[in-house]
VOFI-632843 format. One record per residue: residue number from 1; residue in one letter; x, y, z of N, C-alpha, C, O in turn. Coordinates in steps of 0.02 Angstrom, whole numbers, padded with zeros to 5 digits. Layout:
// residues N
<NUM; 'a'; <X; Y; Z>; <X; Y; Z>; <X; Y; Z>; <X; Y; Z>>;
...
// end
This chain:
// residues 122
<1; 'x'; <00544; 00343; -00870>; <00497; 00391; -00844>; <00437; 00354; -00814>; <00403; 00319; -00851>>;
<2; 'x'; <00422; 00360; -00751>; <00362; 00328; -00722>; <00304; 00375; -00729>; <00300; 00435; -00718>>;
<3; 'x'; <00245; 00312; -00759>; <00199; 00351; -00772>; <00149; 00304; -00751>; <00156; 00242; -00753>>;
<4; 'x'; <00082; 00343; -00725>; <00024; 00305; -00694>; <-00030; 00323; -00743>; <-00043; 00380; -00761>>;
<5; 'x'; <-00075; 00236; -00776>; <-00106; 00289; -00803>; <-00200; 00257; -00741>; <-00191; 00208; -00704>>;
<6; 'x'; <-00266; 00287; -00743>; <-00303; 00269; -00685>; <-00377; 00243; -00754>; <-00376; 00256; -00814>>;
<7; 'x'; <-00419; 00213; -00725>; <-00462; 00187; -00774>; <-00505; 00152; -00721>; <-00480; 00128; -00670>>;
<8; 'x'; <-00600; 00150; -00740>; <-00624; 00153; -00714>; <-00679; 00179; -00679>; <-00717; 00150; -00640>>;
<9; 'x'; <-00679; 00245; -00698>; <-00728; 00293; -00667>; <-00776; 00294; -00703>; <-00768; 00272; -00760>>;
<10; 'x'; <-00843; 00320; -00684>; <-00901; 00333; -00714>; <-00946; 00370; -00685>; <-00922; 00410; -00644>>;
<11; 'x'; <-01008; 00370; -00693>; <-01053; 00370; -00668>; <-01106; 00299; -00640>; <-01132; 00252; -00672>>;
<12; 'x'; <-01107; 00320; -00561>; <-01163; 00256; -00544>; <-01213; 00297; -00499>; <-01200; 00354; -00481>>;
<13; 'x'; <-01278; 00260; -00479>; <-01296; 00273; -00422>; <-01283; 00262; -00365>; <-01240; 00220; -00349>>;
<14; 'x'; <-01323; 00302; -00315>; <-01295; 00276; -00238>; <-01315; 00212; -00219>; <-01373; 00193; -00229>>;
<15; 'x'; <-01275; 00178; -00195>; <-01285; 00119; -00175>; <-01253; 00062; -00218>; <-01249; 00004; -00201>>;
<16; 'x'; <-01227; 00093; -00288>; <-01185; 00063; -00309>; <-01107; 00058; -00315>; <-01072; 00099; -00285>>;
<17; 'x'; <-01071; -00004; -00363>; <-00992; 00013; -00340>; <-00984; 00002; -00410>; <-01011; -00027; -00457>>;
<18; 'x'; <-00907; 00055; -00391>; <-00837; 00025; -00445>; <-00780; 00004; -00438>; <-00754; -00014; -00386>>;
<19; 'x'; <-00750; 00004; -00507>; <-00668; -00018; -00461>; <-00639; 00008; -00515>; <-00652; 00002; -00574>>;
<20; 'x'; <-00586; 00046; -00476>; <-00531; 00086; -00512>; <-00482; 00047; -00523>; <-00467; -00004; -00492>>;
<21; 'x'; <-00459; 00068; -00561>; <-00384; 00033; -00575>; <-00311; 00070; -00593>; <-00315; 00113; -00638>>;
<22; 'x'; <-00280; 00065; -00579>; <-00212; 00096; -00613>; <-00170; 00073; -00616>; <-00149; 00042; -00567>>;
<23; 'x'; <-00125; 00077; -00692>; <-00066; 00035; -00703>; <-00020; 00095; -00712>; <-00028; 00150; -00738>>;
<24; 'x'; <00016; 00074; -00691>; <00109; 00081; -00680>; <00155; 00075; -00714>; <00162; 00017; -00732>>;
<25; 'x'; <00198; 00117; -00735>; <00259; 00073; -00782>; <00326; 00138; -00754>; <00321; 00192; -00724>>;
<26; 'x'; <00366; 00112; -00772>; <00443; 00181; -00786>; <00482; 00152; -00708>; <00534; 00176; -00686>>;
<27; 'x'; <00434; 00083; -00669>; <00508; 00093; -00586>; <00473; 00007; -00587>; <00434; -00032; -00615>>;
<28; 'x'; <00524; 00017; -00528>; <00515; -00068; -00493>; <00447; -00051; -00474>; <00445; 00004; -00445>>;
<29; 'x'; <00390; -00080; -00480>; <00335; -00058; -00432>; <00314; -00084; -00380>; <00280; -00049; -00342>>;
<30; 'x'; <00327; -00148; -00364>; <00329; -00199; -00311>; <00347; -00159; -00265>; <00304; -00153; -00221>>;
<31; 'x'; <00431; -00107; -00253>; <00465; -00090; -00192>; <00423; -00029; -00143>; <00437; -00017; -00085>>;
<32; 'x'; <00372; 00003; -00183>; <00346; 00082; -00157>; <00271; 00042; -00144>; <00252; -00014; -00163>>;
<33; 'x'; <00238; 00093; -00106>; <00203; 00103; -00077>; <00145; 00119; -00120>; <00171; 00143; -00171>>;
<34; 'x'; <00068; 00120; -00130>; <00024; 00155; -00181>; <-00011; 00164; -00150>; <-00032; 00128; -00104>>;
<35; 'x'; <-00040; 00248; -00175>; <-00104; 00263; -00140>; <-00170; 00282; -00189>; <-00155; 00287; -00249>>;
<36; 'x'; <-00220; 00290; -00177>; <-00264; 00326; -00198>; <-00298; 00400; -00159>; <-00324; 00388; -00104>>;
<37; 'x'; <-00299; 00456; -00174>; <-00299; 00507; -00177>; <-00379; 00527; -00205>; <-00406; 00487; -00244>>;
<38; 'x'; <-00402; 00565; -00193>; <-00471; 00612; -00211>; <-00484; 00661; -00218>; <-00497; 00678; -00161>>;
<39; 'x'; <-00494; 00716; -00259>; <-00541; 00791; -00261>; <-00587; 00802; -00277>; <-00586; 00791; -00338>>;
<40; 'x'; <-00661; 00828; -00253>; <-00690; 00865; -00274>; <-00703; 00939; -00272>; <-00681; 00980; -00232>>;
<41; 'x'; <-00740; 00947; -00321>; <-00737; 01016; -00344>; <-00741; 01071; -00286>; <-00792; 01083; -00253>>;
<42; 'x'; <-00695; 01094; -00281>; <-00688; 01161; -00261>; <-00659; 01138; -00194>; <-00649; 01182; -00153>>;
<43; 'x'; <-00643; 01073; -00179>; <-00633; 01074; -00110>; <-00533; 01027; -00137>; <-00513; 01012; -00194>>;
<44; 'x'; <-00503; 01021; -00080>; <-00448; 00992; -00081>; <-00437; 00927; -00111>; <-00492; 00908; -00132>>;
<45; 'x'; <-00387; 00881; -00125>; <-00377; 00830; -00113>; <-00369; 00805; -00068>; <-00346; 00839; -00022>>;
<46; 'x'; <-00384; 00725; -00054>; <-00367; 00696; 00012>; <-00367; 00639; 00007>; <-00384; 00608; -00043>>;
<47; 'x'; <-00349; 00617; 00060>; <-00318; 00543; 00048>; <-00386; 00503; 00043>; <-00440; 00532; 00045>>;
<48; 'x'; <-00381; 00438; 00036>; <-00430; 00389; 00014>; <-00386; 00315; 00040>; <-00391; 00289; 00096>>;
<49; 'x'; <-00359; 00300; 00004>; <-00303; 00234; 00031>; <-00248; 00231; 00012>; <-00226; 00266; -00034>>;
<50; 'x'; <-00201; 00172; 00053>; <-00139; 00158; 00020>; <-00125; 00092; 00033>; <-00163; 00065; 00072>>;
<51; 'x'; <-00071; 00052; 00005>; <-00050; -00011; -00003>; <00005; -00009; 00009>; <00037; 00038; -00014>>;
<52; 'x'; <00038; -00058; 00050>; <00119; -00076; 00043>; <00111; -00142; 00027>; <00063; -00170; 00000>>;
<53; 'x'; <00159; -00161; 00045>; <00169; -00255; 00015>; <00132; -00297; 00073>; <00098; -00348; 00063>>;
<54; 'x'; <00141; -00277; 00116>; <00083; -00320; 00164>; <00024; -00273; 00193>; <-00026; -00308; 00203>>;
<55; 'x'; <00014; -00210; 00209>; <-00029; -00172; 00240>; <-00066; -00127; 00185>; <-00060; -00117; 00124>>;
<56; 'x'; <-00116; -00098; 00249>; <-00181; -00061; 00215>; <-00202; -00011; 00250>; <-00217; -00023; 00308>>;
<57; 'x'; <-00206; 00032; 00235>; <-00237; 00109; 00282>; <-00291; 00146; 00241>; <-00284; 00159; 00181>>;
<58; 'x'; <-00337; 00161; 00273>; <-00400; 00187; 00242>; <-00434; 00240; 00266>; <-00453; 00230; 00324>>;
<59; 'x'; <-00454; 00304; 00241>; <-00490; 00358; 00271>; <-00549; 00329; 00296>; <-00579; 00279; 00278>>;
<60; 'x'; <-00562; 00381; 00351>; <-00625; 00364; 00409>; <-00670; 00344; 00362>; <-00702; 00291; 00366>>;
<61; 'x'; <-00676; 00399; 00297>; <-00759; 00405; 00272>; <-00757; 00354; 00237>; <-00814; 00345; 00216>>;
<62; 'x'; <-00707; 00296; 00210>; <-00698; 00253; 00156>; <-00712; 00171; 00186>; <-00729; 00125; 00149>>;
<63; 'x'; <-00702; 00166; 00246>; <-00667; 00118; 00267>; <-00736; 00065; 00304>; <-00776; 00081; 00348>>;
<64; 'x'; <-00729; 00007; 00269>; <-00773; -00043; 00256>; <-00807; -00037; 00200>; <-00835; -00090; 00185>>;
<65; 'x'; <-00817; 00010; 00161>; <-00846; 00017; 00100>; <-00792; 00028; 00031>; <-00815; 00039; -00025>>;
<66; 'x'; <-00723; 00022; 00045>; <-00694; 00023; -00024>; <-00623; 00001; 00011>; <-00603; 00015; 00067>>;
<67; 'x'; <-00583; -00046; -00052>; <-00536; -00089; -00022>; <-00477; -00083; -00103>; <-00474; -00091; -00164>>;
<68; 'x'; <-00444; -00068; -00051>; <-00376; -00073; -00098>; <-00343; -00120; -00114>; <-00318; -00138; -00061>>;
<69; 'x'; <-00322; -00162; -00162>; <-00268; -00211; -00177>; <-00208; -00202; -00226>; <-00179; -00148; -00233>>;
<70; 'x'; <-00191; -00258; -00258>; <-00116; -00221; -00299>; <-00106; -00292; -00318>; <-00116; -00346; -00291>>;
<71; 'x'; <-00082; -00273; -00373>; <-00052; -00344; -00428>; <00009; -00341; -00436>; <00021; -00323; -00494>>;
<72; 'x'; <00073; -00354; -00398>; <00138; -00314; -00433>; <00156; -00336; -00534>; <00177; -00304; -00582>>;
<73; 'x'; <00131; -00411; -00522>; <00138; -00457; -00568>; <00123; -00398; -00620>; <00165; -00379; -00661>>;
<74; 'x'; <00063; -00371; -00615>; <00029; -00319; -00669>; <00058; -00257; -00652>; <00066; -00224; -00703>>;
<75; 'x'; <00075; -00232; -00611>; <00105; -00155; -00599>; <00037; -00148; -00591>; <00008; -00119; -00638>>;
<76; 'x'; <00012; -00161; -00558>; <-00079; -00114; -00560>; <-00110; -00113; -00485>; <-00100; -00158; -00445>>;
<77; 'x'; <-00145; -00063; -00475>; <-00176; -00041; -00406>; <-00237; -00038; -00436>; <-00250; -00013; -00490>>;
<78; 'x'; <-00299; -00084; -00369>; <-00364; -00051; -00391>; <-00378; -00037; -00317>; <-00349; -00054; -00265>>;
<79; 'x'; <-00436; 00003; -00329>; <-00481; 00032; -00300>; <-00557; 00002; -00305>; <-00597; 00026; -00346>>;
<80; 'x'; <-00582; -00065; -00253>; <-00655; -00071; -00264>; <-00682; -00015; -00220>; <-00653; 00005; -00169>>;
<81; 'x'; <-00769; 00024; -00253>; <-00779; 00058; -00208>; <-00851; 00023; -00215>; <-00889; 00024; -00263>>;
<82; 'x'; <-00856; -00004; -00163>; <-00951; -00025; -00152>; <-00996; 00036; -00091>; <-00970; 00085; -00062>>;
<83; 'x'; <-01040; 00021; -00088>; <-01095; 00071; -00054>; <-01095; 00144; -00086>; <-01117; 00184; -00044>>;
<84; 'x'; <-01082; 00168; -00132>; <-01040; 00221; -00119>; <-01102; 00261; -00142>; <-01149; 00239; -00174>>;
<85; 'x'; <-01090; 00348; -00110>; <-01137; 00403; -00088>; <-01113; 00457; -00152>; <-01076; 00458; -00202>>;
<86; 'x'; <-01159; 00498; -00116>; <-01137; 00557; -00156>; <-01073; 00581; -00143>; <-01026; 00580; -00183>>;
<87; 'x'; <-01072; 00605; -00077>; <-00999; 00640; -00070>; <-00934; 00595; -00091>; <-00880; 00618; -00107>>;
<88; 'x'; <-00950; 00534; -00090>; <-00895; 00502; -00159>; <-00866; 00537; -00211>; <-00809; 00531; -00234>>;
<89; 'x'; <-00908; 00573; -00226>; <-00919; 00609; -00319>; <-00848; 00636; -00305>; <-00833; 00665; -00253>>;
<90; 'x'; <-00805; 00625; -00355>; <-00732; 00668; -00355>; <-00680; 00626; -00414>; <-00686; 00569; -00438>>;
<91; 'x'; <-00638; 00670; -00425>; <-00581; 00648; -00474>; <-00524; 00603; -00429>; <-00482; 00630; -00393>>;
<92; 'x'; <-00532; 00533; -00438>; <-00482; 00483; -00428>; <-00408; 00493; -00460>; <-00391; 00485; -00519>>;
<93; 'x'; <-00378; 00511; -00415>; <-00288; 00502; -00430>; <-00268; 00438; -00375>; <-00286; 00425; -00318>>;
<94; 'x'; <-00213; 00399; -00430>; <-00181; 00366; -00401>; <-00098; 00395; -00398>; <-00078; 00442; -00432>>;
<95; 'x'; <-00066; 00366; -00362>; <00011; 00391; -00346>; <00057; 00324; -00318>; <00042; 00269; -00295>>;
<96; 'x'; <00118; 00357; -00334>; <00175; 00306; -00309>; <00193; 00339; -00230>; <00182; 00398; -00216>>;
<97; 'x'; <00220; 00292; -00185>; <00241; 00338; -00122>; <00333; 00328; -00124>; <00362; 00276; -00141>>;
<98; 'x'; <00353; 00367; -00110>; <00423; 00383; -00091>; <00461; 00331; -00084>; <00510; 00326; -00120>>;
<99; 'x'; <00441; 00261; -00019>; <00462; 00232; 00015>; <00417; 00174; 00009>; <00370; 00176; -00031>>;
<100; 'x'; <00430; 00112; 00051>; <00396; 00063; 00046>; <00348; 00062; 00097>; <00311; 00013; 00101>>;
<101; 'x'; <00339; 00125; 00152>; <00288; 00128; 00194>; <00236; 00155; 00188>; <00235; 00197; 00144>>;
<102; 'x'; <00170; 00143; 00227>; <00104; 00187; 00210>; <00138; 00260; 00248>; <00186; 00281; 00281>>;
<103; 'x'; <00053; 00284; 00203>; <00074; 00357; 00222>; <00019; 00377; 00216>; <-00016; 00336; 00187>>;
<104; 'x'; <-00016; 00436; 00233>; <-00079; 00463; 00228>; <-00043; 00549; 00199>; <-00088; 00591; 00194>>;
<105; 'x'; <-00004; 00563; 00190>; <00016; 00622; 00165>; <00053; 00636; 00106>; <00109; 00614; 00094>>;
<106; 'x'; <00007; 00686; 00057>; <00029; 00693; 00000>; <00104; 00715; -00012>; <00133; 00695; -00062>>;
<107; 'x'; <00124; 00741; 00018>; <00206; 00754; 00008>; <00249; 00705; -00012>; <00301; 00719; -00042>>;
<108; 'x'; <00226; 00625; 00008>; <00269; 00591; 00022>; <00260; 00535; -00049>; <00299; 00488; -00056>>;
<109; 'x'; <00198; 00551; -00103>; <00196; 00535; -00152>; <00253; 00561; -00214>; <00259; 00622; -00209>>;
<110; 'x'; <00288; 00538; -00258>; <00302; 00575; -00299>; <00275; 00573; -00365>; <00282; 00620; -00404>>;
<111; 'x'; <00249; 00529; -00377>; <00221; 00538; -00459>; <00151; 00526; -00458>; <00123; 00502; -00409>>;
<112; 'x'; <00122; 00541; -00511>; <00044; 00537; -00488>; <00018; 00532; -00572>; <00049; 00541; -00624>>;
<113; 'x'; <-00050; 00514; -00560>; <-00104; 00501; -00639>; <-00107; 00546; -00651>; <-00071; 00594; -00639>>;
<114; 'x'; <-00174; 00539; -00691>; <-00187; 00607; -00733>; <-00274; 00617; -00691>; <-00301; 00671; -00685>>;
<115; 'x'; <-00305; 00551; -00666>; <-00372; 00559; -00625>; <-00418; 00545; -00651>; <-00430; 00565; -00708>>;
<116; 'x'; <-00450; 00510; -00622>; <-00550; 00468; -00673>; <-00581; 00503; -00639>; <-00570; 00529; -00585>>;
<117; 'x'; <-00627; 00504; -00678>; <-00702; 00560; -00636>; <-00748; 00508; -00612>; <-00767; 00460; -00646>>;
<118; 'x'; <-00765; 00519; -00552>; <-00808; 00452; -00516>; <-00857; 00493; -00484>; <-00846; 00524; -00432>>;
<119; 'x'; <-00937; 00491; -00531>; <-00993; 00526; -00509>; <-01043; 00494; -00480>; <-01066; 00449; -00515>>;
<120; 'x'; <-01075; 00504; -00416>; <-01141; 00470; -00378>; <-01183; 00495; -00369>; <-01185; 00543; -00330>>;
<121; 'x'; <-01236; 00474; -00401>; <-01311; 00507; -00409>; <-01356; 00492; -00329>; <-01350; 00443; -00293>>;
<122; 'x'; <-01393; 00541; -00321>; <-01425; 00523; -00270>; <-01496; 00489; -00303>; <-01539; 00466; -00266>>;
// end
């Protein structure tokens, strides 16, 4: 059974960073794809980033300010997030993707965390 678990979140101020992490277990994890995922309250989830074995794709609002990597060695995905704002503020899910390609669409995830709460004070 593959299961993600995510670690990491807190509370910081603006202008400060974290780094998420999530470990992996139940599949090969090296072969798929990983993303990180976002919600806040009352509004949707949405993408944030993803990883394959050589590439990187990043939402508009993320990108130069938070960087994805991956350990296969560890089964683990993090998430550094530096500069980071208010509209940051949201519940971090990480996920496995389908395939070994990026993807920016949730469909194509199949298993997913349980989510860290990552709050930014103004």
């Amino acid at each position: 059974q593959v299961q993600l678990v995510e670690s990491g979140g807190g509370l910081v101020q603006a202008g400060g960073s974290l780094r998420l992490s999530c470990v992996a277990s139940g599949r090969s994890f090296s072969t798929y794809a990983m993303g990180w995922f976002r919600q806040a309250s009352g509004k949707e989830r949405e993408f944030v980033a993803a990883i394959s074995w050589v590439s990187t794709i990043y939402a508009d609002s993320v990108k130069g300010r938070f960087t994805i990597s991956r350990d296969n060695a560890k089964n683990t995905v993090f998430l550094q997030m530096n500069s980071l704002k208010p509209e940051d503020t949201a519940v971090y899910y990480c996920a496995t993707d389908r395939s070994p390609r990026l993807s920016r669409l949730q469909a194509q995830y199949d298993y997913w965390g349980q989510g860290t709460q990552v709050t930014v004070s103004s």
